[in-house]
C-alpha positions in Angstrom: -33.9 -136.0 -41.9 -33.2 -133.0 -44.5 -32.7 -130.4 -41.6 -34.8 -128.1 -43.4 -37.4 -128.1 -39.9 -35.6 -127.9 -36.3 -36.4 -131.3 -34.6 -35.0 -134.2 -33.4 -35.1 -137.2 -35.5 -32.4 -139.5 -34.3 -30.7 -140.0 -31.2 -27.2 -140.7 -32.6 -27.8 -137.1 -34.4 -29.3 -135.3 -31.2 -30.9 -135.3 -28.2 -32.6 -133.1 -25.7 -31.0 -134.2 -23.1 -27.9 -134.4 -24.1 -28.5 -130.5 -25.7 -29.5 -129.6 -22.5 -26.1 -130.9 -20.8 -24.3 -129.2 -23.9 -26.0 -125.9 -23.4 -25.0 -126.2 -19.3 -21.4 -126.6 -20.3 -21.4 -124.1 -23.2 -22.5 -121.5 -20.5 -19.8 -123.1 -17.5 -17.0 -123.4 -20.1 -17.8 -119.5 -21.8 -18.1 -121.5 -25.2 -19.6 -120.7 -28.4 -21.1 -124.4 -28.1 -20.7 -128.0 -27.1 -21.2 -131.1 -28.1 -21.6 -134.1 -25.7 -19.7 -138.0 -26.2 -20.0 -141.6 -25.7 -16.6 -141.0 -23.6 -13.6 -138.2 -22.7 -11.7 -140.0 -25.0 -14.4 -140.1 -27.8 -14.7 -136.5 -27.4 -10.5 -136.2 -28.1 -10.9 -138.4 -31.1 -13.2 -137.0 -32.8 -11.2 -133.3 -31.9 -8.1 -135.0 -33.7 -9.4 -136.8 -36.4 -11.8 -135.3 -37.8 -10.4 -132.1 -39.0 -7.3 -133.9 -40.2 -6.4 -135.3 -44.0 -3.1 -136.5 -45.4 -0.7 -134.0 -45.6 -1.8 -132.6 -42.7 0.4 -131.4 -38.8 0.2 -132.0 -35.4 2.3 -131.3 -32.9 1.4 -132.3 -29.3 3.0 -132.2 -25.7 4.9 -135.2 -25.2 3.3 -135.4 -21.8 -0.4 -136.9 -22.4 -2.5 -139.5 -21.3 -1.5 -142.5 -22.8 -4.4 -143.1 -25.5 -4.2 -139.0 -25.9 -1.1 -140.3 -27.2 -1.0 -143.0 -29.1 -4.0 -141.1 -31.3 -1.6 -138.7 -32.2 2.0 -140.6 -32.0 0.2 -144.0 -33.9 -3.5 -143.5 -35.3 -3.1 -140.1 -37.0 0.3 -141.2 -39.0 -1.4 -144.4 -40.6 -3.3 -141.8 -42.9 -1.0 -139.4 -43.8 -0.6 -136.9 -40.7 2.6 -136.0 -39.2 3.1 -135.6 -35.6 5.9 -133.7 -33.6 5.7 -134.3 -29.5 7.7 -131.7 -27.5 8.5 -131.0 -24.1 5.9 -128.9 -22.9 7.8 -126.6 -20.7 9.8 -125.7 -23.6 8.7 -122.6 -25.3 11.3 -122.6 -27.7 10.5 -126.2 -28.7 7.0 -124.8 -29.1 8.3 -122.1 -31.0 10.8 -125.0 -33.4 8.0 -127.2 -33.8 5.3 -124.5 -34.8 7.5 -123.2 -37.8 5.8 -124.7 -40.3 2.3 -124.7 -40.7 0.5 -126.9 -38.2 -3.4 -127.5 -38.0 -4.1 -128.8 -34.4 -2.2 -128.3 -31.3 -3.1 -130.4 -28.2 -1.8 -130.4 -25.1 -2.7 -131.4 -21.1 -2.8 -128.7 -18.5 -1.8 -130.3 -15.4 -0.5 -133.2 -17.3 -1.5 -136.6 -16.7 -0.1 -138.1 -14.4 2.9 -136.0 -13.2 0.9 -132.8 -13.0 3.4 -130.7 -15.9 2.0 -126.9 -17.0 2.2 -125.9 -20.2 2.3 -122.3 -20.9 -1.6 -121.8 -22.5 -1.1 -118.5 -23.7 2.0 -118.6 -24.9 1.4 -122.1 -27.2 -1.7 -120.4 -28.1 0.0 -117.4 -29.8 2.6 -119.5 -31.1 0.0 -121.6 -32.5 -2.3 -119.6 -34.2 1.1 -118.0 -36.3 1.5 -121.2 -37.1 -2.4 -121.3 -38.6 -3.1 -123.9 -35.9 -6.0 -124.5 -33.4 -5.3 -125.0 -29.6 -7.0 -127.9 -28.1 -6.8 -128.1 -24.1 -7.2 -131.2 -22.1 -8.9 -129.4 -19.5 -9.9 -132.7 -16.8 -7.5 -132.4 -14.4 -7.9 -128.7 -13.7 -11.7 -128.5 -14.0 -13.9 -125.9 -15.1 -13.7 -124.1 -11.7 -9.8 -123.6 -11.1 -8.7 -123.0 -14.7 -10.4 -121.2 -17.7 -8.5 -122.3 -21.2 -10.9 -120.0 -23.5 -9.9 -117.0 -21.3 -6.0 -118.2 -22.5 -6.3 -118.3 -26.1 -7.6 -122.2 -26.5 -9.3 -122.8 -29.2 -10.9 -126.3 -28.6 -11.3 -127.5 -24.9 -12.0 -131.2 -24.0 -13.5 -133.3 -21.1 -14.1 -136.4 -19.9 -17.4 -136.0 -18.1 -16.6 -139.1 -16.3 -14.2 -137.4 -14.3 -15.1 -134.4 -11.9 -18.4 -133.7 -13.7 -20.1 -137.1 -12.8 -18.1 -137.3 -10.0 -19.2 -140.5 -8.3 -17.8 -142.8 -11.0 -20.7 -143.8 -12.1 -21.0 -143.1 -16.1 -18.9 -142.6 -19.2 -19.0 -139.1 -20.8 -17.1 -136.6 -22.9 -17.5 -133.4 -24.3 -15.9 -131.2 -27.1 -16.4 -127.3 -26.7 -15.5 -124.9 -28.9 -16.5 -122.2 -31.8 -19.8 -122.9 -33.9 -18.3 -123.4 -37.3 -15.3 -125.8 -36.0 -18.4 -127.6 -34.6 -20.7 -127.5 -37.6 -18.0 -128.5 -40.1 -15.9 -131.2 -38.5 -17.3 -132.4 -35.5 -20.6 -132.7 -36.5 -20.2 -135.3 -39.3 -18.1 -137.2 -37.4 -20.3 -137.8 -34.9 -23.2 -138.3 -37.2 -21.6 -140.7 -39.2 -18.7 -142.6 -37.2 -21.5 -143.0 -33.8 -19.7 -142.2 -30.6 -23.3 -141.6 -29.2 -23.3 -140.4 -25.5 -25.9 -141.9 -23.9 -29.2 -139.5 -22.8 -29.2 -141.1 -19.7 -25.6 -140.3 -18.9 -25.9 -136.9 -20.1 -28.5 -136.7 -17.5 -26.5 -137.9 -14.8 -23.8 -135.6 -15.5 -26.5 -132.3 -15.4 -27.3 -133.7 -12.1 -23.4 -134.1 -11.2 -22.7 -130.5 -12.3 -25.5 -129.0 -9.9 -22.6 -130.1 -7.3 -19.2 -129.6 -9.0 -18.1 -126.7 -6.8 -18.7 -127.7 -3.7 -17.1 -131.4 -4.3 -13.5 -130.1 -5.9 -13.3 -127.1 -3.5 -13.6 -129.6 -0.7 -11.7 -132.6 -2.5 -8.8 -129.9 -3.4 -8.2 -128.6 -0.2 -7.8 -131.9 1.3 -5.3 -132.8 -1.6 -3.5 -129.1 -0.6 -3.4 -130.3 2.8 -2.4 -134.3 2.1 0.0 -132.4 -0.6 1.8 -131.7 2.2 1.7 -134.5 4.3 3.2 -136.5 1.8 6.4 -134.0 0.9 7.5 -134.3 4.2 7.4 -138.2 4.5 11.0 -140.0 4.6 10.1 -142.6 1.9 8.5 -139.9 -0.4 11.2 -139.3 -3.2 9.7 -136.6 -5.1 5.7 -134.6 -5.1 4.3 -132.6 -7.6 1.2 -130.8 -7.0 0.3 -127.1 -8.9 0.3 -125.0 -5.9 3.3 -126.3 -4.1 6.4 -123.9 -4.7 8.5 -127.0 -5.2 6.6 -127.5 -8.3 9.0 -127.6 -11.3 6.2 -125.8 -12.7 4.4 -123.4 -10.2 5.2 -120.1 -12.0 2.9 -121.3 -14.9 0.3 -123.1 -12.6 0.1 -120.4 -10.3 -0.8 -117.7 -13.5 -3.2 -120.4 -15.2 -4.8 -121.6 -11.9 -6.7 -120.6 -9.2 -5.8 -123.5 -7.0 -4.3 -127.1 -6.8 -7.0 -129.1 -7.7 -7.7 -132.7 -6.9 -4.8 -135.1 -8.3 -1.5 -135.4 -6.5 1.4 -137.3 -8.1 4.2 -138.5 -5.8 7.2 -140.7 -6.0 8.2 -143.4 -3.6 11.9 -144.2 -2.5 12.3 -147.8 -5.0 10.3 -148.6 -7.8 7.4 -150.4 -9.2 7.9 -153.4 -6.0 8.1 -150.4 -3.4 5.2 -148.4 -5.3 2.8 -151.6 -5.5 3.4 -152.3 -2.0 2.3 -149.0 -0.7 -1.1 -149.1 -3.3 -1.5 -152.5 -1.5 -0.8 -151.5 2.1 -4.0 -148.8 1.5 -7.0 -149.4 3.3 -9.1 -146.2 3.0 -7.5 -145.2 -0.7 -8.9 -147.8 -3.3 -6.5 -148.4 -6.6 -8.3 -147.3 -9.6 -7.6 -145.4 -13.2 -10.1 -143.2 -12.5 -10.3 -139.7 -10.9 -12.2 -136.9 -10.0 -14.4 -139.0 -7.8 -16.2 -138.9 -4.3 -14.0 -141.8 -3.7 -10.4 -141.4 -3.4 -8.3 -143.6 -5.7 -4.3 -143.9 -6.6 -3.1 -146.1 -9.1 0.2 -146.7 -10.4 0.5 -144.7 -13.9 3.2 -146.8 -15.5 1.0 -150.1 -15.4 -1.9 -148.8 -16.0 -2.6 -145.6 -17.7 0.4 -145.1 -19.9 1.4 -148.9 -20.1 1.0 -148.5 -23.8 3.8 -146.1 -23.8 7.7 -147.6 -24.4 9.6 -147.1 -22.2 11.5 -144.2 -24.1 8.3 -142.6 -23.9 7.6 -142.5 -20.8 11.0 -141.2 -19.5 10.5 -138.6 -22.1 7.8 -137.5 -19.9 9.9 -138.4 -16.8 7.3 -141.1 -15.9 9.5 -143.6 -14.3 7.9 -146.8 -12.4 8.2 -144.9 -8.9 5.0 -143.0 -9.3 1.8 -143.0 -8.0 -0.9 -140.9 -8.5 -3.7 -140.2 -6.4 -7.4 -138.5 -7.0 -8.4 -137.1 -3.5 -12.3 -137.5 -3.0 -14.5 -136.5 -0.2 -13.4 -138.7 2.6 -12.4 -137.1 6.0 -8.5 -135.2 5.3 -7.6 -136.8 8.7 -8.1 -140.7 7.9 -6.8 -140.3 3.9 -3.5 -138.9 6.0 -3.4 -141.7 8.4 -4.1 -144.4 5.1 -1.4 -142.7 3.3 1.3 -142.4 5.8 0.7 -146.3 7.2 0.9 -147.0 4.0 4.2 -145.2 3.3 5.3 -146.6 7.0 5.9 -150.1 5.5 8.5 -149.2 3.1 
């Protein structure tokens, strides 16, 4: 209990398993080390909390997932942290906001839901003159199409129970980043606040990332192809998907990215009545919050994953209550076309 022998004591402290699913991502990720979480958004808590004290900065993309952002917009402020959101697409937002001396940056790269970019490398400069550190949302993207390290990230964060499990069958997060950052902050939080992940999780995520490539190169170039598709449709307002040149975005994607991915995020001609009667008119597509699974899923973001956002917030983030977004799993591209254009046919 000392730590004066190397050992495992107690498994809210450490864990073979769970070291060896660290180690596996340290190496995937190009990190320095990892540690693993009860859940992705564990892992983003911890990241944002526990370096923090009063008197302390944060400034964050406005666009985030919706507990992303009420960590940093409500949680952090009750003791003593400020927080500035910005747009970010705006470098010289970025550039306004990290004038004064910051100490975490986070932002989401593809945003959830609506599939923004924010310039890595850019923020990251900007950033670190501003003595911050750059923490990276990295689920939507993955480990395969988009390397934030390689940018200039400091901090990169997961929820395992995305893409990494990948059959939605476990909760999971993980926090990757240098060893003293680890050792100093994250560490002690862990130890002493006990967001645990679970061994036998850990171990169904080491088996989930024995197959990571092959499912999101698969799942994303169905969502390239059903990307498409859906464009093209009449009752289809607006699309955004990274490797489309329509993408308000696709400059940044394009130099960030090596492909789409898996999510799509696509507006239908109404609003919530129109968007809640295509979810319901699917037959293949299942509604779900989740993502990065076998299975494809769609869900309507405004009700669901940022419904804890006011409505001022979500049109900062131009989230409106037209959108859908849909994870594309492993199901044959020719019947999720046919589900999602039926579907669209009843509008």
């Amino acid at each position: 209990m000392a730590g004066d022998a190397e050992g495992y004591v107690y498994s809210r402290y450490g864990n073979p398993t769970n070291q060896m699913l660290a180690d596996r991502l340290s190496l995937l990720e190009g990190a320095e080390t990892c540690r693993v979480t009860a859940s992705g958004m564990a892992a983003i808590a911890a990241t944002m909390i526990a370096p923090c004290k009063a008197g302390d900065r944060v400034v964050a993309a406005s666009a985030l997932f919706g507990s992303c952002r009420h960590i940093c917009g409500q949680i952090l402020p009750r003791y003593g942290v400020e927080t500035e959101f910005v747009d970010g697409g705006d470098l010289d937002a970025w550039a306004r906001a990290l004038s004064k001396p910051t100490r975490l940056v986070l932002v989401e790269s593809p945003s959830n839901p609506l599939l923004r970019a924010v310039d890595i490398a850019a923020v990251a400069e900007l950033a670190h003159k501003a003595g911050a550190l750059l923490v990276v949302d990295n689920v939507f993207a993955t480990p395969v199409y988009q390397k934030p390290f390689e940018l200039g990230a400091d901090i990169v964060v997961y929820s395992a129970t995305k893409h990494m499990d990948g059959q939605g069958r476990v909760l999971l997060g993980a926090i990757l980043g240098p060893s003293e950052f680890i050792e100093d902050h994250i560490d002690p939080w862990l130890r002493h606040t006990g967001p645990a992940a679970s061994p036998f999780n850990a171990w169904i995520v080491l088996k989930g990332l024995e197959t990571l490539e092959l499912r999101v190169n698969q799942a994303c170039a169905s969502a390239a192809r059903l990307a498409d598709t859906l464009a093209s449709h009449r009752n289809v307002a607006r699309l955004h998907y990274p490797t489309r040149t329509d993408h308000p975005d696709y400059a940044v994607h394009a130099r960030q990215m090596n492909a789409g991915s898996t999510l799509i995020a696509f507006s239908v001609k109404g609003a919530r009545a129109e968007a809640f009667r295509v979810l319901n008119a699917l037959r293949l597509i299942d509604i779900s919050n989740n993502l990065g699974d076998t299975k494809s899923l769609a869900c309507h973001p405004a009700s669901t994953t940022h419904r804890a956002l006011n409505e001022a917030e979500r049109a900062e983030m131009g989230l409106d209550e037209s959108w859908l977004r849909l994870s594309v799993g492993l199901e044959d591209v020719t019947d999720l076309e046919a589900d999602l254009i039926a579907a669209l046919d009843r509008l």
